[in-house]
N, C-alpha and C positions, 0 to 999 in steps of 0.2 A: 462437443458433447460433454454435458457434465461427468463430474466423477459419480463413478458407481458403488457406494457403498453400503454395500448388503453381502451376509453368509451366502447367498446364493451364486453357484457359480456359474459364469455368462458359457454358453452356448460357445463350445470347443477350447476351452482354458483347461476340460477336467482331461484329459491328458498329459498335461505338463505337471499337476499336483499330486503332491504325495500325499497317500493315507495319513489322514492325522491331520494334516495341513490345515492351518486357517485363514481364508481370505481376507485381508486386510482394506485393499482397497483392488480396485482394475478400472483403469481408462483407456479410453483412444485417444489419438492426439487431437488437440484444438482443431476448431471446424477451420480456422485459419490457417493452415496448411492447405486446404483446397484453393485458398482464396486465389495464388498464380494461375494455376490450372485451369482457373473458371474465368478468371479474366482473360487471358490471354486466347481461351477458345472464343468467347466473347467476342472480340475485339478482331479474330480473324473473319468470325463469323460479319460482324460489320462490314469488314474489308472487299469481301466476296461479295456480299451484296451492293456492295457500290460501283466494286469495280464491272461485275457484272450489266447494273443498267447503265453504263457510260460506255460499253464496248462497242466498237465497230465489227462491219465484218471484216477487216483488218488486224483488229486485235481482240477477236474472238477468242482466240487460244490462249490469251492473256486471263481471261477470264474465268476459262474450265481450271488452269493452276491454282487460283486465288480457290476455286471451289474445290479442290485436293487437298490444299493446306490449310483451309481451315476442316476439312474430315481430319485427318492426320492428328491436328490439335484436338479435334472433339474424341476422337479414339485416346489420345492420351488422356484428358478428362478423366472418359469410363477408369480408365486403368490405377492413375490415383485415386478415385472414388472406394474402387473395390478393395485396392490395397490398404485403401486407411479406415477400412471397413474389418481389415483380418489384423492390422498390428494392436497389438495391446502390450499395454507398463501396466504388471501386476507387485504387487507389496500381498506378501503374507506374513505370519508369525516368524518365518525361519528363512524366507528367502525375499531377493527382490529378482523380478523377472521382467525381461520384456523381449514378445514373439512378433517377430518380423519376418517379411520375405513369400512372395502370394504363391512364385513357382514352388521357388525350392526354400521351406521354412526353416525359419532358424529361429532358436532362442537361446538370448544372453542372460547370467545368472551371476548372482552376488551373493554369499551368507549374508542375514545379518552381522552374525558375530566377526564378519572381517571388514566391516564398514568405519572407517574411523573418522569420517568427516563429509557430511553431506551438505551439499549449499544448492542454492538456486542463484536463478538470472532474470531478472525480467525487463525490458528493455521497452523503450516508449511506445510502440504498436503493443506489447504484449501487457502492459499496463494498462491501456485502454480495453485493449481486446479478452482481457481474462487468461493469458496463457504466460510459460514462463518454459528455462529450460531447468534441468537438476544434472550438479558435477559431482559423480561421486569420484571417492576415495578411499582407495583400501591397502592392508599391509602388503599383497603382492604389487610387480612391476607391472607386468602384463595383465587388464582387466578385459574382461570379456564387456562388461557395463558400464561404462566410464560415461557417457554422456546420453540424458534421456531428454528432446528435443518437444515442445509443441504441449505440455504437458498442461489439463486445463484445470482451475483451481488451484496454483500449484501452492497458496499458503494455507488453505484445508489439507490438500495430501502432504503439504509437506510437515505439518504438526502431526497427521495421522502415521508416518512412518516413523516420525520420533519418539511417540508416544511406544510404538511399538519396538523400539530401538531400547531407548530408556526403562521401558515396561511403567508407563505413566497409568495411572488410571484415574479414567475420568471423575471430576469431581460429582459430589451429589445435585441431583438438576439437569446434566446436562442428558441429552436426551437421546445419545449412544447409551448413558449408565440405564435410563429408563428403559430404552428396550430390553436389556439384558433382564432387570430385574421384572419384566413382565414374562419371559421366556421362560425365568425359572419361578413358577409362583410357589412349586412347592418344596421349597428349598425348607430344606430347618432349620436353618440361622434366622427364615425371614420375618418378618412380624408374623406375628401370631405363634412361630414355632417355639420350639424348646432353646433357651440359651446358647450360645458357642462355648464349648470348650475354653476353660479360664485357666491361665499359667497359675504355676504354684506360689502363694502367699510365702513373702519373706520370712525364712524358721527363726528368724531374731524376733520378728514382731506379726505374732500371729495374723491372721483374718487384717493385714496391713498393706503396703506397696506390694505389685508385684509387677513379673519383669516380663513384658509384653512382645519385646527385642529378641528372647532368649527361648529356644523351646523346651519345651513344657520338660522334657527327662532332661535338660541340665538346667543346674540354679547353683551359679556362680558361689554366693553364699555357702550353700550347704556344700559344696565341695570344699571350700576354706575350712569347714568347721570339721567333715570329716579328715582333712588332713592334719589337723593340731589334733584329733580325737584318738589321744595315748595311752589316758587315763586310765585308771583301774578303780572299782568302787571301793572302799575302806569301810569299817566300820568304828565310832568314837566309841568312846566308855562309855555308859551304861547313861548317867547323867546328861549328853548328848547322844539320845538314840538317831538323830537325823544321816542318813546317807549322803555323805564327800566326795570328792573324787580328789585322787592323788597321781599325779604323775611318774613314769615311772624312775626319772633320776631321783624326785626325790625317795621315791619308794629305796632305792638300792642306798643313799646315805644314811637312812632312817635304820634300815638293819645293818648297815655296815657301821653305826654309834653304838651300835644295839650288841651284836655281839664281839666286832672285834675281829682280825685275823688268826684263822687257826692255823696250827704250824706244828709241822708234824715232831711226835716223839720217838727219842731213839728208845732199845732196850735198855731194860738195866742190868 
């Protein structure tokens, strides 16, 4: 089965997701995991009916066995059918999950933020066939996720879990970016709207660079400048009415030439 990838959550996953969650991707395993199951009932099935029209009444009861064992195989059939019908390897924003187990269910879980190395495997049937396996890796010993088996598309989902690993976002064109951007049409960044919010122009050089890296209430710059910002405004003589600014060392030599130490006097 291909990958499923839509906001929409498949039909019994919304139990295992948290409020807030967002679905990433969710698959079943490759239809190639049935392929033993189907062969082999197959093949008993063949068996039975051969053995069947060569029987004697001598080796009658030879017969009735070959038609048990291959029910037996067709009953295992249904049972992987249904089983591979309820597992699912789910990727969202914050987790990677995968629910197995048809009696008694179980699911295994990963953050992303303790992933620190994901690979695949694809091996010469699963190159042909479309399927691969994924070896994750994380800072604990004991993983609950460690190997996700039969995985189909697995160089689509495995760019789609990096992306959301990395926090990658799709280039302009591609046509995850386009959904989104039909989702939100009335967004007000979006064409037509009003501008986005523009960082602060460098205070060196007005309406000039500015710092697109850095948010909008700090601007590197102007903290340099209010930390040398010591000065004190002065006023010149008369003939230079223009306002200066004076530091305030030199402010304290300027009146310490000025008047001089005073030093106290005794009586007389």
């Amino acid at each position: 089965m291909a990958a499923r990838r839509t906001t929409d959550v498949p039909a019994g996953l919304a139990p295992i997701l948290l409020p807030g969650e967002n679905l990433v991707t969710a698959v079943r395993a490759h239809w190639a995991k049935l392929a033993e199951p189907a062969l082999t009932a197959l093949l008993g099935f063949v068996a039975a009916v051969w053995v069947d029209s060569n029987v004697t009444k001598s080796t009658q009861a030879l017969g009735t066995i070959f038609w048990w064992l291959f029910f037996l195989l067709f009953a295992r059939l249904l049972w992987c059918v249904i089983d591979w019908h309820h597992n699912w390897f789910v990727a969202t924003d914050k987790r990677l999950l995968l629910r197995f187990g048809l009696i008694t269910h179980k699911v295994a879980m990963m953050p992303l933020l303790k992933v620190t190395d994901m690979s695949y495997v694809r091996s010469i049937p699963g190159q042909f066939l479309g399927y691969g396996k994924f070896v994750l890796e994380s800072a604990g010993q004991d993983q609950a996720l460690r190997e996700v088996k039969w995985v189909p598309d697995p160089d689509q989902t495995y760019r789609d879990i990096c992306a959301e690993i990395f926090h990658i976002v799709p280039p302009p064109g591609d046509e995850d970016f386009q959904e989104l951007d039909d989702d939100f049409p009335d967004d007000p960044r979006g064409p037509g709207g009003p501008p986005a919010p523009q960082p602060p122009s460098s205070p060196i050089t007005p309406g000039g660079s500015s710092f697109p890296d850095v948010h909008r209430t700090h601007n590197p710059i102007q903290d340099r400048l209010d930390s040398y910002s010591r000065a004190v405004p002065i006023q010149r003589p008369s003939d230079r009415p223009e306002t200066v600014y004076e530091s305030n060392d030199i402010k304290r030599r300027r009146r310490g030439a000025d008047t001089g130490p005073i030093w106290p006097r005794g009586d007389d």
